[in-house]
Biopython code that builds the backbone (N, CA, C, O; Angstrom):
import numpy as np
from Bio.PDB.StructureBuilder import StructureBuilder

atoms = [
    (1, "UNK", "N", (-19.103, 42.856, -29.891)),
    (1, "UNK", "CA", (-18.272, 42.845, -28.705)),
    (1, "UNK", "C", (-17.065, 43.747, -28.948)),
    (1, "UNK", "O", (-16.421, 43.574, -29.983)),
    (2, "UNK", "N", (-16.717, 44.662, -28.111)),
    (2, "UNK", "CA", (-15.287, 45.793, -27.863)),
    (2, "UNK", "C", (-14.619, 44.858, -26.895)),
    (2, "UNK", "O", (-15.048, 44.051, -26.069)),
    (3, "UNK", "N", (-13.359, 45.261, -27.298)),
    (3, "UNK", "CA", (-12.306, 44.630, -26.378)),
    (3, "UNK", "C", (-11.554, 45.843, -26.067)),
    (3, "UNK", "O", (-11.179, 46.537, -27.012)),
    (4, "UNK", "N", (-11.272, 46.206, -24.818)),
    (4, "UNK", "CA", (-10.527, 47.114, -24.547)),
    (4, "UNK", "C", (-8.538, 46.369, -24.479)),
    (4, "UNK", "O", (-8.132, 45.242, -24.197)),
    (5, "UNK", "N", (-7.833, 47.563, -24.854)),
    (5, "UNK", "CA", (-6.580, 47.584, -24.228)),
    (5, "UNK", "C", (-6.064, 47.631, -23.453)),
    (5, "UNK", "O", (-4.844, 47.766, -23.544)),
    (6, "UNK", "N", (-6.752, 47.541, -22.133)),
    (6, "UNK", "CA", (-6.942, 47.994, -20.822)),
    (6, "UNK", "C", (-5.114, 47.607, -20.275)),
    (6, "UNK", "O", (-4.781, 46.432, -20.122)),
    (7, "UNK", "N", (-4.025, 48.855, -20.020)),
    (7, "UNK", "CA", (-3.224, 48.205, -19.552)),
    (7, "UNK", "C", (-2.200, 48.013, -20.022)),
    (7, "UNK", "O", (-1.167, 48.357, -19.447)),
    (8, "UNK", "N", (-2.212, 47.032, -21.941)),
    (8, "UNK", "CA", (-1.331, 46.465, -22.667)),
    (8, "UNK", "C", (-0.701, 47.548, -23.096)),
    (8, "UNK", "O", (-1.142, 48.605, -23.548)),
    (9, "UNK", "N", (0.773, 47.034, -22.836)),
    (9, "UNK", "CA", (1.828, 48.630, -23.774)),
    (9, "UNK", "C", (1.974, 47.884, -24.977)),
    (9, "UNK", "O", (1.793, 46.710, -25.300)),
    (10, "UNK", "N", (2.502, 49.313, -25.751)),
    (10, "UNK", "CA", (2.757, 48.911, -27.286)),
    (10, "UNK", "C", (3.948, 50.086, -27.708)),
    (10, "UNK", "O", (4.174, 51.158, -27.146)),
    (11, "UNK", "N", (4.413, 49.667, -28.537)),
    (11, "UNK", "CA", (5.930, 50.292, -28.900)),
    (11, "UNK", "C", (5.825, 50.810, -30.369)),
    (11, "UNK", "O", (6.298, 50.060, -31.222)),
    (12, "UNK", "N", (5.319, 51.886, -30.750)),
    (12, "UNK", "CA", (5.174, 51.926, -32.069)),
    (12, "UNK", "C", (6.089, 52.956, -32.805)),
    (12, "UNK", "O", (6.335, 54.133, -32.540)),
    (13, "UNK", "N", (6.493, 52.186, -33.756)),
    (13, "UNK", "CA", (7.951, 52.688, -34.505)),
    (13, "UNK", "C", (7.867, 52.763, -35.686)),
    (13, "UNK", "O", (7.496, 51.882, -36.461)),
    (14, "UNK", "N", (8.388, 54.397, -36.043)),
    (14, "UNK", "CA", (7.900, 54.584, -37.280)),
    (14, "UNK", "C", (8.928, 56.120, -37.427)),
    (14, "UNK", "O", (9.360, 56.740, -36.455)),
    (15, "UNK", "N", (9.129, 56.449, -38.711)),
    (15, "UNK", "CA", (10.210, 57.558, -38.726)),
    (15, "UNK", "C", (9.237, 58.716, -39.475)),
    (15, "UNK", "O", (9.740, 59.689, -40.037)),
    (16, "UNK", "N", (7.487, 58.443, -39.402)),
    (16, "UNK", "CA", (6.616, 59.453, -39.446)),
    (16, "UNK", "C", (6.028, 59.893, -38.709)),
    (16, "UNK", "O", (5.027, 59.291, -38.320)),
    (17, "UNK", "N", (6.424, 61.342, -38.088)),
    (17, "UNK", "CA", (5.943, 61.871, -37.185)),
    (17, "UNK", "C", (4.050, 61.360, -37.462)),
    (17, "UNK", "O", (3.641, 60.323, -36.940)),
    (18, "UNK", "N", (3.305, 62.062, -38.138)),
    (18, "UNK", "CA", (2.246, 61.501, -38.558)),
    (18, "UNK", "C", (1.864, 60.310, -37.879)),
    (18, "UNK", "O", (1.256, 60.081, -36.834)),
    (19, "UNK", "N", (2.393, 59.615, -38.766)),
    (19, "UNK", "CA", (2.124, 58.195, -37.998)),
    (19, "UNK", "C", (2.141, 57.580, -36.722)),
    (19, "UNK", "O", (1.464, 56.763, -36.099)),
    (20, "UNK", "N", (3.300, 58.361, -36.533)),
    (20, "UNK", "CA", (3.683, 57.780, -34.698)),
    (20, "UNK", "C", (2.072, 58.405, -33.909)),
    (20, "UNK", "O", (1.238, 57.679, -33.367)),
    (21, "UNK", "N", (1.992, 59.880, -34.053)),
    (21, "UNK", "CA", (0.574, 60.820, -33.783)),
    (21, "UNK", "C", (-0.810, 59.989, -33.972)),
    (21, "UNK", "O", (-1.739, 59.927, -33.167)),
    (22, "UNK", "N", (-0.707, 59.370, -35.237)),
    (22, "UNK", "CA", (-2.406, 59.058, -35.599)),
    (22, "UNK", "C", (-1.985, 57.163, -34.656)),
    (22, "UNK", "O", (-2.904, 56.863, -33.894)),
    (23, "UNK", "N", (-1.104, 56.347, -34.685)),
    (23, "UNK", "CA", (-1.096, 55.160, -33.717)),
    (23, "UNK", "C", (-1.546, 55.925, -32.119)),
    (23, "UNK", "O", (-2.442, 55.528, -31.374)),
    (24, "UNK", "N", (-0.832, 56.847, -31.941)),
    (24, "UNK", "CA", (-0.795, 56.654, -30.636)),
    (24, "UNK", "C", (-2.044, 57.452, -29.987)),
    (24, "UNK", "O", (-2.317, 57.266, -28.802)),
    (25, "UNK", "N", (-2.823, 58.375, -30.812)),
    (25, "UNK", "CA", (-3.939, 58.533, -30.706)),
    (25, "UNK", "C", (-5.163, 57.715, -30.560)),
    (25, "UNK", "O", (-6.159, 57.935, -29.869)),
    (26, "UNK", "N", (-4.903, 56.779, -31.308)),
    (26, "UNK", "CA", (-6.165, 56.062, -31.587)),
    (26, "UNK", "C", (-5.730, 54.508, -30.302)),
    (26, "UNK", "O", (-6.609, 54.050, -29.572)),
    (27, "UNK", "N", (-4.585, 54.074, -30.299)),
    (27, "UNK", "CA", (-4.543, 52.925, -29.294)),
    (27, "UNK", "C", (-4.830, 53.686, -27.613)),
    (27, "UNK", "O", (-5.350, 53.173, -26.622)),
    (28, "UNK", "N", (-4.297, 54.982, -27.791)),
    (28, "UNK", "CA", (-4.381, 55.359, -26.192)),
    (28, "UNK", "C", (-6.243, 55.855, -26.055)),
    (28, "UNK", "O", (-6.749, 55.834, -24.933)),
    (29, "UNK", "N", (-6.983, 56.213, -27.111)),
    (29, "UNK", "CA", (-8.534, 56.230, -26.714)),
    (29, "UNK", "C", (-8.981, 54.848, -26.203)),
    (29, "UNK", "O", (-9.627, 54.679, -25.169)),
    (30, "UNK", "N", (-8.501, 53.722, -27.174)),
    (30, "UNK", "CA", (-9.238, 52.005, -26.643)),
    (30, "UNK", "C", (-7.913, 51.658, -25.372)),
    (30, "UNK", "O", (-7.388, 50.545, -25.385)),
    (31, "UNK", "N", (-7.503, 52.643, -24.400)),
    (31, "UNK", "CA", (-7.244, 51.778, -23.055)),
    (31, "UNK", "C", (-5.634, 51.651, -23.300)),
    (31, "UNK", "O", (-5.205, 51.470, -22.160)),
    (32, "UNK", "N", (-4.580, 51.652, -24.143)),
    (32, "UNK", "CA", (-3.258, 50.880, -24.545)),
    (32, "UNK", "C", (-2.381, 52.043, -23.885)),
    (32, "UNK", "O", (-2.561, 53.223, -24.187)),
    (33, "UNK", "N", (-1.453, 51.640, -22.995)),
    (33, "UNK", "CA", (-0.269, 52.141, -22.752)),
    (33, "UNK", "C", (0.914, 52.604, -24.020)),
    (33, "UNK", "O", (1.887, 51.919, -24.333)),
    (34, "UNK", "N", (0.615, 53.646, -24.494)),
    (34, "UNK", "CA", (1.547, 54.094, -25.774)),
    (34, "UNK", "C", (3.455, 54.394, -25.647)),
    (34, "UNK", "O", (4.003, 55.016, -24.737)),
    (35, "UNK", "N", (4.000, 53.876, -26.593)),
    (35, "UNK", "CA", (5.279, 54.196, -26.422)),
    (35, "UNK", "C", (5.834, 54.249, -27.962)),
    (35, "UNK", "O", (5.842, 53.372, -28.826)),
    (36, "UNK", "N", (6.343, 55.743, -27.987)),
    (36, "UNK", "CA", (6.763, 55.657, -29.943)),
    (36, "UNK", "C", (8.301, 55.987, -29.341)),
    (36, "UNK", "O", (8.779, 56.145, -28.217)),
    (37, "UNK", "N", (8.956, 56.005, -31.147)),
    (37, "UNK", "CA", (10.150, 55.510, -31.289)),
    (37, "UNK", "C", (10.375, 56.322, -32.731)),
    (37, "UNK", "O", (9.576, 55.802, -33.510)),
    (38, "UNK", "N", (10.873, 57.027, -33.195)),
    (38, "UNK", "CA", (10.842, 57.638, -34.451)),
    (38, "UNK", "C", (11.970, 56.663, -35.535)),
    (38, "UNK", "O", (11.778, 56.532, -36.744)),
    (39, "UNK", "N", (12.919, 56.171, -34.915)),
    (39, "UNK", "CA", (14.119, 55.435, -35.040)),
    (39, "UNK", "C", (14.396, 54.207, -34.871)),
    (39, "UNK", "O", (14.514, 54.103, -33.650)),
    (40, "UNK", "N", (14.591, 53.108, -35.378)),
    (40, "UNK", "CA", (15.130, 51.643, -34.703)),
    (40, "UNK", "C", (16.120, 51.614, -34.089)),
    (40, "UNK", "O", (16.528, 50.495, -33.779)),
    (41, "UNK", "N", (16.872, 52.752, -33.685)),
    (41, "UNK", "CA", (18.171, 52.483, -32.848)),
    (41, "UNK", "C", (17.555, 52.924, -31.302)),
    (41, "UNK", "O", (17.811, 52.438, -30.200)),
    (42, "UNK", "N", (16.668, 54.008, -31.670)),
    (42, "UNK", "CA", (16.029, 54.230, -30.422)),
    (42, "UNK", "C", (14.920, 53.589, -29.587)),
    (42, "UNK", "O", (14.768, 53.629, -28.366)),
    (43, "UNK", "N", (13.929, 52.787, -30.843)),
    (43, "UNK", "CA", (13.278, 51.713, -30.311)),
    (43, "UNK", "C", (14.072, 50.311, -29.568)),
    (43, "UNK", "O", (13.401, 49.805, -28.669)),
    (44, "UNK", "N", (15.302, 49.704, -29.829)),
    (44, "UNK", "CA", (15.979, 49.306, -29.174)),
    (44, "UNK", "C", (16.733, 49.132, -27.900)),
    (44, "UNK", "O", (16.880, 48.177, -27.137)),
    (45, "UNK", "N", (17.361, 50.916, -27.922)),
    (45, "UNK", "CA", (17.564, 51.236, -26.460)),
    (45, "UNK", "C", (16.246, 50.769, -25.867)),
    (45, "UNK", "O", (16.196, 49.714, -25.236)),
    (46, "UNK", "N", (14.960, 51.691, -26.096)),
    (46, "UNK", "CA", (13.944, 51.171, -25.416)),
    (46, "UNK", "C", (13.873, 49.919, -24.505)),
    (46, "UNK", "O", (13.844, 49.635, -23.308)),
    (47, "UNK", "N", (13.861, 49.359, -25.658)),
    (47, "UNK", "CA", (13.662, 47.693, -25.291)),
    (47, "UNK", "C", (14.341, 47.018, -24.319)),
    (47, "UNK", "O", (13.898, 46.141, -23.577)),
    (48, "UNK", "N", (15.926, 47.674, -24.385)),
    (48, "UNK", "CA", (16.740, 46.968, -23.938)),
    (48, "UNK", "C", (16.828, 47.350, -21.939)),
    (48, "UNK", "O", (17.351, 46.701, -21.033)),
    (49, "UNK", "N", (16.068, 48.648, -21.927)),
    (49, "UNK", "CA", (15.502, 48.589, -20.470)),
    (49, "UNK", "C", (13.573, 48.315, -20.196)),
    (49, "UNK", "O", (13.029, 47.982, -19.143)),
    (50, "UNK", "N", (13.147, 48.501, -21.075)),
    (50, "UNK", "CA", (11.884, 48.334, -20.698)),
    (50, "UNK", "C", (11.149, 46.837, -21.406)),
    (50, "UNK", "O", (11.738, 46.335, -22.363)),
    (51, "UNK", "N", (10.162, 46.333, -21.008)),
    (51, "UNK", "CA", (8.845, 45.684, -21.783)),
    (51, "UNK", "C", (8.044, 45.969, -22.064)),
    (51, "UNK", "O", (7.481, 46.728, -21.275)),
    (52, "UNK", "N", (7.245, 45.621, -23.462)),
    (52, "UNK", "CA", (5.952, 45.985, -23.688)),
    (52, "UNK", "C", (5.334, 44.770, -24.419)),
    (52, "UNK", "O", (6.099, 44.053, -25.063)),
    (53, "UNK", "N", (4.282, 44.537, -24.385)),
    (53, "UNK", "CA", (3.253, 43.594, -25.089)),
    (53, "UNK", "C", (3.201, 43.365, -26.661)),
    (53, "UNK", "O", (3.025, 42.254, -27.161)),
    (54, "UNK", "N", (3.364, 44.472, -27.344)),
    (54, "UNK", "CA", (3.270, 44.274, -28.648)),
    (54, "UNK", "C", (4.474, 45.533, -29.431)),
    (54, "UNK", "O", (4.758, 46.556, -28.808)),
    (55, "UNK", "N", (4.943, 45.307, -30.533)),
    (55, "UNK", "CA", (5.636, 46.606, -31.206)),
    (55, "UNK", "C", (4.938, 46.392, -32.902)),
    (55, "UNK", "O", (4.588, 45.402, -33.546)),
    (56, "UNK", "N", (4.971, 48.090, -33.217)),
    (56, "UNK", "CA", (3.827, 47.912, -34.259)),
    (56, "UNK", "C", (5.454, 49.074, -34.673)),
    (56, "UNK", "O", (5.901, 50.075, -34.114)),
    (57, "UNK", "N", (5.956, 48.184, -36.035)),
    (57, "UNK", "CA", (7.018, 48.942, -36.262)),
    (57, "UNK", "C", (6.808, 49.058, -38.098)),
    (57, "UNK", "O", (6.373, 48.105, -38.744)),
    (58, "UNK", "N", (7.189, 50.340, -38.714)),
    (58, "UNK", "CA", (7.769, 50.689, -40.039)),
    (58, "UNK", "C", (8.900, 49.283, -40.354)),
    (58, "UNK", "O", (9.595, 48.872, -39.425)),
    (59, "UNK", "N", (8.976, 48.650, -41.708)),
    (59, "UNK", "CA", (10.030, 47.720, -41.687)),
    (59, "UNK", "C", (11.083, 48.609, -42.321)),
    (59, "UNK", "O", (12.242, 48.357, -41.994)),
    (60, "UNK", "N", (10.894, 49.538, -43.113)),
    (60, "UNK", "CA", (11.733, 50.310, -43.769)),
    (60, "UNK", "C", (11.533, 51.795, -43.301)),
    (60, "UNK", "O", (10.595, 52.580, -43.443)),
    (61, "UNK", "N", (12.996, 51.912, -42.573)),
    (61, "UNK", "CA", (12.491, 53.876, -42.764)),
    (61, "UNK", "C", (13.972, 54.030, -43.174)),
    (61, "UNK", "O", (14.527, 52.998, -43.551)),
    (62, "UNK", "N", (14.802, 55.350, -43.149)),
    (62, "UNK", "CA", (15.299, 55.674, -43.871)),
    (62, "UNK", "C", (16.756, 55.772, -42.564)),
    (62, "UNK", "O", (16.952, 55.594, -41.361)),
    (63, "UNK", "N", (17.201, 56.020, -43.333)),
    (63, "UNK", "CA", (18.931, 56.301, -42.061)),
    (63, "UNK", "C", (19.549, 54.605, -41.573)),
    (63, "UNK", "O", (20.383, 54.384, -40.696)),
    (64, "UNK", "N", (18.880, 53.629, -42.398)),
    (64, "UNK", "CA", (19.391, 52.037, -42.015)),
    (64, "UNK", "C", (19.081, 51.676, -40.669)),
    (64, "UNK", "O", (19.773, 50.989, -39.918)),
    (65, "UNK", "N", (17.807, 52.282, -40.399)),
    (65, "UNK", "CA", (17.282, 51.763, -38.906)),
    (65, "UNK", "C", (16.482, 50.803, -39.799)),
    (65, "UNK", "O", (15.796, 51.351, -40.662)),
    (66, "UNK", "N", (16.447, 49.190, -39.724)),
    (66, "UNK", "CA", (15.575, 48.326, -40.189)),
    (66, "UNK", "C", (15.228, 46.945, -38.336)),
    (66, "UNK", "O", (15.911, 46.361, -37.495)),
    (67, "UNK", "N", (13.970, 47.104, -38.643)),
    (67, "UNK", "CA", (13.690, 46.171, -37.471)),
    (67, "UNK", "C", (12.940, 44.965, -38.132)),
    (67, "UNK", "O", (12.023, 45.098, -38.942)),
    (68, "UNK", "N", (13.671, 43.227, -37.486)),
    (68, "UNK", "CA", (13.615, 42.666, -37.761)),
    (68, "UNK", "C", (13.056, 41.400, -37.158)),
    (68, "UNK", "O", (13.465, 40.303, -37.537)),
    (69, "UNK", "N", (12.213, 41.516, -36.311)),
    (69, "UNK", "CA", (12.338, 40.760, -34.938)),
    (69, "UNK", "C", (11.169, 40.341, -34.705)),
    (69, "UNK", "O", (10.071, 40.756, -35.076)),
    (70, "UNK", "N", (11.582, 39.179, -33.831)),
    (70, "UNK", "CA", (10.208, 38.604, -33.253)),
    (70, "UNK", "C", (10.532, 37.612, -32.318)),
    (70, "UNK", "O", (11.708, 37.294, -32.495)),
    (71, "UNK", "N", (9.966, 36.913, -31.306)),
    (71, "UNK", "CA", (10.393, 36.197, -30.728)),
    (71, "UNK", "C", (9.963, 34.500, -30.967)),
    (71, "UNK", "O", (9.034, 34.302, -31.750)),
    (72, "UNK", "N", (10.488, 33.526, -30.441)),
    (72, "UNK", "CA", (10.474, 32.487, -31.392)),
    (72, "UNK", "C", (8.933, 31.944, -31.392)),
    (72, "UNK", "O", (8.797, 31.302, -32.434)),
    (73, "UNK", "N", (7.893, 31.942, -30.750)),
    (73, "UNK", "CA", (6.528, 31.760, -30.701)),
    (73, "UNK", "C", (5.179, 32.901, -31.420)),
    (73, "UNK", "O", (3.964, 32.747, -31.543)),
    (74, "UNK", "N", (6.305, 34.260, -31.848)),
    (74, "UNK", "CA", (5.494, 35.086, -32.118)),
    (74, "UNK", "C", (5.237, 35.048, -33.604)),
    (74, "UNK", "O", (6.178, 34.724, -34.329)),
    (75, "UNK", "N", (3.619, 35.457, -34.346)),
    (75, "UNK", "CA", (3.385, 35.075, -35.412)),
    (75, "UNK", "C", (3.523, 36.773, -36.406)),
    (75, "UNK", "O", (2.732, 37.656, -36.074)),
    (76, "UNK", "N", (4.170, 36.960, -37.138)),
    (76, "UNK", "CA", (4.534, 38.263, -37.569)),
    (76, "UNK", "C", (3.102, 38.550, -38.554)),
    (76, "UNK", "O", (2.557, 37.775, -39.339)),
    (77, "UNK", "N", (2.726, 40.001, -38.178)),
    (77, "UNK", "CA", (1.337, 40.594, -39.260)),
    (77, "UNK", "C", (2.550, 41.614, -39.807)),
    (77, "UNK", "O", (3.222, 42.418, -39.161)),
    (78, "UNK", "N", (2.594, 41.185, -41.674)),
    (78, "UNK", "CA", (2.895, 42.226, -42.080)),
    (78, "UNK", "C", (2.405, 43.016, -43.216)),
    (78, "UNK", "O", (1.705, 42.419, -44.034)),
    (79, "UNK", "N", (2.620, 44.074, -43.375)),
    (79, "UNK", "CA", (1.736, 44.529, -44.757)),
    (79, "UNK", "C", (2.559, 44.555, -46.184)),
    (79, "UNK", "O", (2.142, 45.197, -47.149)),
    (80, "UNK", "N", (3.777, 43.782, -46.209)),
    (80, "UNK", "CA", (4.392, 43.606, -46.742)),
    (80, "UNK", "C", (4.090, 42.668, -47.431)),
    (80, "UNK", "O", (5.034, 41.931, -47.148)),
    (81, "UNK", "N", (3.386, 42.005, -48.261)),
    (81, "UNK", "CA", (3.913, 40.517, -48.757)),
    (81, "UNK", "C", (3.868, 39.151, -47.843)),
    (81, "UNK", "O", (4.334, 38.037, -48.085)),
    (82, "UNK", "N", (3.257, 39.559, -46.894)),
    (82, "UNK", "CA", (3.078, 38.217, -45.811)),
    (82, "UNK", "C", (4.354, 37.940, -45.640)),
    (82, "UNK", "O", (4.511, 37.382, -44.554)),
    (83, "UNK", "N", (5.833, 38.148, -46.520)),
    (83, "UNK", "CA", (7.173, 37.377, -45.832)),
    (83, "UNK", "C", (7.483, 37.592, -44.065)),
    (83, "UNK", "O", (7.428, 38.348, -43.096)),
    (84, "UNK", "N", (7.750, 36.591, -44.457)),
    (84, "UNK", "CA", (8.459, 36.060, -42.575)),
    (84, "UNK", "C", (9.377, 36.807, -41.840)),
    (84, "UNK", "O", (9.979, 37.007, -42.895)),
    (85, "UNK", "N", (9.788, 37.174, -41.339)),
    (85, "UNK", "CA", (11.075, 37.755, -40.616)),
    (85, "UNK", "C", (11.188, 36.931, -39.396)),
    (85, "UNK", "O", (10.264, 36.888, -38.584)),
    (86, "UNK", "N", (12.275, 36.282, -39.240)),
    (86, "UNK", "CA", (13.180, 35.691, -38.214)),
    (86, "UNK", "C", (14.084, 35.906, -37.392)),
    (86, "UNK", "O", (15.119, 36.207, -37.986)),
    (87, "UNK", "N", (14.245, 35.894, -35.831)),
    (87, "UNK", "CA", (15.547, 36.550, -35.010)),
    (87, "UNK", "C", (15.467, 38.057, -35.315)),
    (87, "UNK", "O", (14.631, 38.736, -35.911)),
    (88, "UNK", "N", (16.361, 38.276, -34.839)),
    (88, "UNK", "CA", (16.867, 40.041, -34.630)),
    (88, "UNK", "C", (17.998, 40.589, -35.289)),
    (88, "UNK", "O", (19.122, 40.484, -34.797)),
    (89, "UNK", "N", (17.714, 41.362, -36.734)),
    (89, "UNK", "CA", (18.135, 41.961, -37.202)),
    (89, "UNK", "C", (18.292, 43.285, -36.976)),
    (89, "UNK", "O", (17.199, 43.837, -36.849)),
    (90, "UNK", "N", (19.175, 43.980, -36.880)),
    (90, "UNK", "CA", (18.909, 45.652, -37.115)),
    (90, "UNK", "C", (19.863, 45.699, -38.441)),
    (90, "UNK", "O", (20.543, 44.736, -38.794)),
    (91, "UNK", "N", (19.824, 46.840, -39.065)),
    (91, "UNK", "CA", (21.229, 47.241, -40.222)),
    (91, "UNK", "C", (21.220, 48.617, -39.969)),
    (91, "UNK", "O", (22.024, 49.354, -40.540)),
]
sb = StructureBuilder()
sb.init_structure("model")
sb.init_model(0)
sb.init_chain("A")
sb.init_seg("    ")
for serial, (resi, resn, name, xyz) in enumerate(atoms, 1):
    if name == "N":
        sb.init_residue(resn, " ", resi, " ")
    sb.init_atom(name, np.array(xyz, "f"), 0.0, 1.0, " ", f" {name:<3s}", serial, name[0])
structure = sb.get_structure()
C-alpha cells in the first residue's frame, strides 16, 4: 500500500542547501506541499504567519539557529539519540 501526501505541507529546515533540494524533491514527487527554511530564525518568521502539518528540521546548524519544538501532544522522531525535546526553544 502507497500513501500519498496529497495536500499535507511540510516545513523543512536545514542550513544545507543539498538537503533542503534532495527533501523537497522527493516529498513534492509523493503529493506534499514543500516549504524550506535554510535558517531557524527564518523558519520561525515562517511559522509565525503561516501553518503547516509537519516540520522536518536540522537540530544543529551553525550561526545559533537551534529548533526546539513541538507541541504538547506531538511525539518527536529524532536521529539523535531518541532524546526528547520539550516547548520552544530557539538560541
Amino acid at each position: 500500500m502507497t500513501k500519498s501526501g496529497r495536500g499535507v505541507s511540510v516545513l523543512a529546515v536545514d542550513d544545507s542547501e543539498a538537503t533542503l533540494e534532495l527533501v523537497d524533491r522527493i516529498l513534492r514527487s509523493e503529493g506534499y506541499v514543500v516549504y524550506t527554511a535554510p535558517r531557524a530564525v527564518e523558519a520561525i518568521d515562517f511559522l509565525e504567519t503561516q501553518s503547516v502539518d509537519l516540520v522536518i528540521t536540522d537540530l544543529r546548524m551553525p550561526g545559533g539557529g537551534r529548533i526546539d519544538a513541538r507541541p504538547p501532544r506531538a511525539r518527536p522522531l529524532s536521529g539523535h539519540g531518541g532524546r526528547r525535546h520539550h516547548g520552544l526553544r530557539v538560541d
